[in-house]
OpenMM code with the backbone's topology and positions (N, CA, C; nanometers):
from openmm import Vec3, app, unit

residues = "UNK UNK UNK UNK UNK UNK UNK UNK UNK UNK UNK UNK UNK UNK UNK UNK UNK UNK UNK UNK UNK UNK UNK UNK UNK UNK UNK UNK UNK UNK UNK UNK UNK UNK UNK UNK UNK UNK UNK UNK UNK UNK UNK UNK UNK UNK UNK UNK UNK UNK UNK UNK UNK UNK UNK UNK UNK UNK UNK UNK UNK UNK UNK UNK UNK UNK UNK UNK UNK UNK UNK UNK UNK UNK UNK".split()
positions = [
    Vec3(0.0831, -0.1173, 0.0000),
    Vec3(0.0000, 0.0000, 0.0000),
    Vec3(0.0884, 0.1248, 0.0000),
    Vec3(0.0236, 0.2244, -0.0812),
    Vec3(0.1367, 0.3422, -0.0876),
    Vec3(0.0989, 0.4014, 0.0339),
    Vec3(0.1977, 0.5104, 0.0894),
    Vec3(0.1500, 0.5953, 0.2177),
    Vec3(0.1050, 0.7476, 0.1245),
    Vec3(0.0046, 0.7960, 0.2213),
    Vec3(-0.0917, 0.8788, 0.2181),
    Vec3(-0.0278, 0.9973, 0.1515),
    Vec3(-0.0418, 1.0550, 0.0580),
    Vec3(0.0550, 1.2376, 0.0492),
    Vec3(0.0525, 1.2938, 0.1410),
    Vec3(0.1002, 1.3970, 0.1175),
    Vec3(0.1517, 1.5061, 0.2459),
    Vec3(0.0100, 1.6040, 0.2085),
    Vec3(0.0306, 1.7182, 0.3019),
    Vec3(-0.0266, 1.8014, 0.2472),
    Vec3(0.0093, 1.8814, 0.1514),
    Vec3(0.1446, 1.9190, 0.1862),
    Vec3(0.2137, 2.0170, 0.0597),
    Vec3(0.2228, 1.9353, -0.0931),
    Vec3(0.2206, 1.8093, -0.0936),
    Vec3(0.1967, 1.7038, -0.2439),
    Vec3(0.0406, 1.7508, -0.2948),
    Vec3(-0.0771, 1.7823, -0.1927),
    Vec3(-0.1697, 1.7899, -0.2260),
    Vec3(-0.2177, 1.9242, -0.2500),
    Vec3(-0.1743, 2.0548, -0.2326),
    Vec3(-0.1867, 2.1440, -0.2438),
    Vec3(-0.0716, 2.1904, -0.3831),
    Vec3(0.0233, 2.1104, -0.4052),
    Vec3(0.0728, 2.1198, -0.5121),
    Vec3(0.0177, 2.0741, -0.6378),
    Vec3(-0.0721, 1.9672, -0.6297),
    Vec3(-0.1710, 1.8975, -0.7044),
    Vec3(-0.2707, 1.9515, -0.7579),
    Vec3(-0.3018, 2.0683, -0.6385),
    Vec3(-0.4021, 2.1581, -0.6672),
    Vec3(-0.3634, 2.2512, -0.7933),
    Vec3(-0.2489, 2.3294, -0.7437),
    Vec3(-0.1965, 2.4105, -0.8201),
    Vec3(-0.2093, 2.3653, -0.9620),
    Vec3(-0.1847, 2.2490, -0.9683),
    Vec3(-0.1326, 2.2268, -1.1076),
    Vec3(-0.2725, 2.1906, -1.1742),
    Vec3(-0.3565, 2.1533, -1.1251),
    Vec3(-0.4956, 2.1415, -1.1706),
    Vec3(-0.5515, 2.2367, -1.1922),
    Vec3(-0.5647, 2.3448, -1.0846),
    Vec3(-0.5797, 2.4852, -1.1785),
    Vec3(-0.4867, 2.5469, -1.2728),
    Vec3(-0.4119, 2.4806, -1.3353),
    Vec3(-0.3135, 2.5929, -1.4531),
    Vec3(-0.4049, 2.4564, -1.5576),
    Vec3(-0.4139, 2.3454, -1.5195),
    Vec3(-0.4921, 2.2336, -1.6518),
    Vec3(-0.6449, 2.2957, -1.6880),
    Vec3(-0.6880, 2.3209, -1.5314),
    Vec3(-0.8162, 2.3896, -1.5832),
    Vec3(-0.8389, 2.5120, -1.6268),
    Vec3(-0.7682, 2.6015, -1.6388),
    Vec3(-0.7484, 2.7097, -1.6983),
    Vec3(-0.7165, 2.6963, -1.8333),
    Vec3(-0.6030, 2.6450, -1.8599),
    Vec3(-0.5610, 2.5949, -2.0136),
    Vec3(-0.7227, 2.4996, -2.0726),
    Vec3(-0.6912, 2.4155, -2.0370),
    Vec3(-0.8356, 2.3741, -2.0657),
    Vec3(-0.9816, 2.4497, -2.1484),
    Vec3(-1.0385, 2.5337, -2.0613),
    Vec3(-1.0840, 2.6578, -2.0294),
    Vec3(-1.0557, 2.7108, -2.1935),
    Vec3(-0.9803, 2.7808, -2.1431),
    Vec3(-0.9008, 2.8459, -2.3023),
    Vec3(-0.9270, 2.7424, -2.4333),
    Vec3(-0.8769, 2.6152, -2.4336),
    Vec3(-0.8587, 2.5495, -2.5582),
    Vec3(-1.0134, 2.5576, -2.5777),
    Vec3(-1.1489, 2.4984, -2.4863),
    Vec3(-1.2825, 2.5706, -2.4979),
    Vec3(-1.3138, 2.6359, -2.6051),
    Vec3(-1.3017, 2.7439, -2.5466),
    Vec3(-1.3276, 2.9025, -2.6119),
    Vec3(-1.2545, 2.8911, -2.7640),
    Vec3(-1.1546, 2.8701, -2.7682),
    Vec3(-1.0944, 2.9061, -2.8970),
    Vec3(-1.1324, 2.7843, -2.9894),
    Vec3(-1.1287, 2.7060, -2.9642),
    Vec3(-1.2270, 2.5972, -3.0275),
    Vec3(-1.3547, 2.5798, -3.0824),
    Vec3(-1.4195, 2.6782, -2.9905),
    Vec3(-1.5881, 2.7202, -3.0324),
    Vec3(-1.5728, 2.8357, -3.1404),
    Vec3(-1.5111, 2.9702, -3.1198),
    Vec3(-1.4499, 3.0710, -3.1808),
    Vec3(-1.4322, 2.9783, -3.3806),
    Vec3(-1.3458, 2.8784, -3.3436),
    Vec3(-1.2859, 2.8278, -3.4728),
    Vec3(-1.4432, 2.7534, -3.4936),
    Vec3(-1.5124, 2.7562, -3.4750),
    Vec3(-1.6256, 2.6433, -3.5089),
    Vec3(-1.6034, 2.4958, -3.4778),
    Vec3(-1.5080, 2.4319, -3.4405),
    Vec3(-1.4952, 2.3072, -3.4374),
    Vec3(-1.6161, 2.2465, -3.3297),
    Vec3(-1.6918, 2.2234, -3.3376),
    Vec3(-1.7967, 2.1744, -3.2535),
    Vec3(-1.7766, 2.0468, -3.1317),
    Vec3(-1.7451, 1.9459, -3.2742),
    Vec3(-1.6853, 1.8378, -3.1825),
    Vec3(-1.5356, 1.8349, -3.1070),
    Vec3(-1.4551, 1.9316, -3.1696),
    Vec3(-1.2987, 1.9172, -3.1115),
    Vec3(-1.3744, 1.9876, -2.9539),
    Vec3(-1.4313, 2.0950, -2.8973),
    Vec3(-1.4932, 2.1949, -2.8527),
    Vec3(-1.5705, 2.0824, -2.7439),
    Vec3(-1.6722, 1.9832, -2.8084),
    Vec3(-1.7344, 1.8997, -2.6971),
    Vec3(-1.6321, 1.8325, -2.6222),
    Vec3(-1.5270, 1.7551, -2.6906),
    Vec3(-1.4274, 1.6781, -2.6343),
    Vec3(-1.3126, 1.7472, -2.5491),
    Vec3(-1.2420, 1.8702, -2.5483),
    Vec3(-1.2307, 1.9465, -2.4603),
    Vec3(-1.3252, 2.0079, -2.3469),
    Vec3(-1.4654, 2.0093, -2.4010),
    Vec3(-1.5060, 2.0489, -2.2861),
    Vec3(-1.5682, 1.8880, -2.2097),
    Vec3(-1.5900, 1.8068, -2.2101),
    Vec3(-1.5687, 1.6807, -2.1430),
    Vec3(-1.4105, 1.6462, -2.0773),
    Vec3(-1.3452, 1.6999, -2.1215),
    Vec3(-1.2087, 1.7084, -2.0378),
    Vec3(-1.1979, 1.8003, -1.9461),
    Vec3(-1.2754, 1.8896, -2.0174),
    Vec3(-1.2617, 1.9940, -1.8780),
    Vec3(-1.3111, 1.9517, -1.7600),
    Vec3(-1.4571, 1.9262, -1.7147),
    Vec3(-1.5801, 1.8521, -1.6702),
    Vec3(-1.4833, 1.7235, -1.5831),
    Vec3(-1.3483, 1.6464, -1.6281),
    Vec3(-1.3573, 1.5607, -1.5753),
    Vec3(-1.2170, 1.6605, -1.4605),
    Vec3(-1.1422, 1.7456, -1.5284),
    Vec3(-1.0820, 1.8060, -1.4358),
    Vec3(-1.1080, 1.8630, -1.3330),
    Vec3(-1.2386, 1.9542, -1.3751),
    Vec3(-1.2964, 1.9722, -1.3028),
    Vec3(-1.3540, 1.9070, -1.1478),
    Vec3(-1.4300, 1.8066, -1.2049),
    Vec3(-1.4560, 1.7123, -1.1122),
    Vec3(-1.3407, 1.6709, -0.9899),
    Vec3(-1.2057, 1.6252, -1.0346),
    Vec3(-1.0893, 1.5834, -1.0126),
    Vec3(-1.0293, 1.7067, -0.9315),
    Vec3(-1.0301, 1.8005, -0.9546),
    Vec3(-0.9995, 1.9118, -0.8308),
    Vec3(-1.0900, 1.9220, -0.7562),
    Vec3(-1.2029, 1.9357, -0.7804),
    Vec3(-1.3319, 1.9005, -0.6462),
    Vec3(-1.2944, 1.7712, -0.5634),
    Vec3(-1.2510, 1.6553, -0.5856),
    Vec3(-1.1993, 1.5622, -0.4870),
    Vec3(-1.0833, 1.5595, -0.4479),
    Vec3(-0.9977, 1.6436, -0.5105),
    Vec3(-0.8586, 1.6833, -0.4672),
    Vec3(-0.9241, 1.8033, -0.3444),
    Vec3(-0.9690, 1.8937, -0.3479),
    Vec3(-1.0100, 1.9756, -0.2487),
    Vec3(-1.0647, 1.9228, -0.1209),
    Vec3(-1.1666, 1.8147, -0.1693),
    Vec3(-1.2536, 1.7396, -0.0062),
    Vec3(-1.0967, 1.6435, 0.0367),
    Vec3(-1.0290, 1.5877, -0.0275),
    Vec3(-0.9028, 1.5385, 0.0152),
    Vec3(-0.8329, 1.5958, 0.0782),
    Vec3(-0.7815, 1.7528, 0.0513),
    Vec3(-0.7260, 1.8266, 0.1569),
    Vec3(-0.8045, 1.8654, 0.2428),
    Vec3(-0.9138, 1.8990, 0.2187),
    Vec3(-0.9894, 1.9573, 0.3548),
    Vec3(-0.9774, 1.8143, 0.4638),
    Vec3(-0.9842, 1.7071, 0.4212),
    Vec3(-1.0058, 1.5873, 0.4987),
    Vec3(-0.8264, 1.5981, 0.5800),
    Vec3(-0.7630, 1.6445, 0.5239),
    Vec3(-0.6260, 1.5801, 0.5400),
    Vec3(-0.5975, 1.7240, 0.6388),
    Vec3(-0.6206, 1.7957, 0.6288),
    Vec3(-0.5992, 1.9486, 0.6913),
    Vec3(-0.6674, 1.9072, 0.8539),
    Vec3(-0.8026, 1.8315, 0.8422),
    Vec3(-0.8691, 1.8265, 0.9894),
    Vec3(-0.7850, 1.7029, 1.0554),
    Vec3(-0.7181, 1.6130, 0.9746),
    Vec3(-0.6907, 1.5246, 1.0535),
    Vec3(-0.5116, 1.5389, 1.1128),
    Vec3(-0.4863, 1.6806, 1.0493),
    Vec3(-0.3380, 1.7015, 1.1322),
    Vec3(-0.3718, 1.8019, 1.2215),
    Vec3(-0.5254, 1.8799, 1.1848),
    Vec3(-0.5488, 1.9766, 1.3326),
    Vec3(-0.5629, 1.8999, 1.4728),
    Vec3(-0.6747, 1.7526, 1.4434),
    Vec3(-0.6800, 1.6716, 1.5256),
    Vec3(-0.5388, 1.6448, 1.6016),
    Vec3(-0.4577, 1.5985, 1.5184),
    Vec3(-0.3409, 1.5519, 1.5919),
    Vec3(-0.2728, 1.6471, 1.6772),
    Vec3(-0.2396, 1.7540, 1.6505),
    Vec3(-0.1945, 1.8492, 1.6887),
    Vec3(-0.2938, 1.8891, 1.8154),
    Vec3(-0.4147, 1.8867, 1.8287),
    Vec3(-0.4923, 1.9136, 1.9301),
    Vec3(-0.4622, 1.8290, 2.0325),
    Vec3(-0.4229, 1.7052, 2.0116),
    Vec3(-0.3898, 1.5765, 2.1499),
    Vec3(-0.2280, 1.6163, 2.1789),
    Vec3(-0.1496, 1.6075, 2.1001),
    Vec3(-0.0103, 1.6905, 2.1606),
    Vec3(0.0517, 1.8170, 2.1691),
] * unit.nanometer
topology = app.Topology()
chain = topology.addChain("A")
for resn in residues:
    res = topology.addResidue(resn, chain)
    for name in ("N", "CA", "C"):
        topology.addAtom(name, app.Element.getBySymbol(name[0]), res)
């Protein structure tokens, strides 16, 4: 079994998920702009799943943030 990330692995994770969802984002727009319809759906279904994927990266740190306040509260 692997051991758990850190927090700073997971807040770095973050980071980098928002520069994907941003880029992302962008390829969107300029895709619709060019008319490509379908290139345009399939980026934006990528987006949608990044999306998603930083929303459980977020409840992951929030989870991981309470359970080193916990610790820290007993010592």
């Amino acid at each position: 079994m692997q051991p758990k990330p850190d927090l700073q692995t997971v807040v770095m994770c973050l980071s980098k998920l928002e520069v994907q969802i941003g880029e992302q984002k962008l390829l969107v727009e300029v895709l619709r702009e060019l008319g490509d319809a379908t290139e345009a759906d399939k980026a934006a279904s990528r987006l949608a799943y990044l999306e998603e994927s930083y929303g459980a990266v977020v409840l992951y740190r929030d989870l991981l943030q309470e359970e080193l306040n916990k610790k820290r509260r007993v010592h």
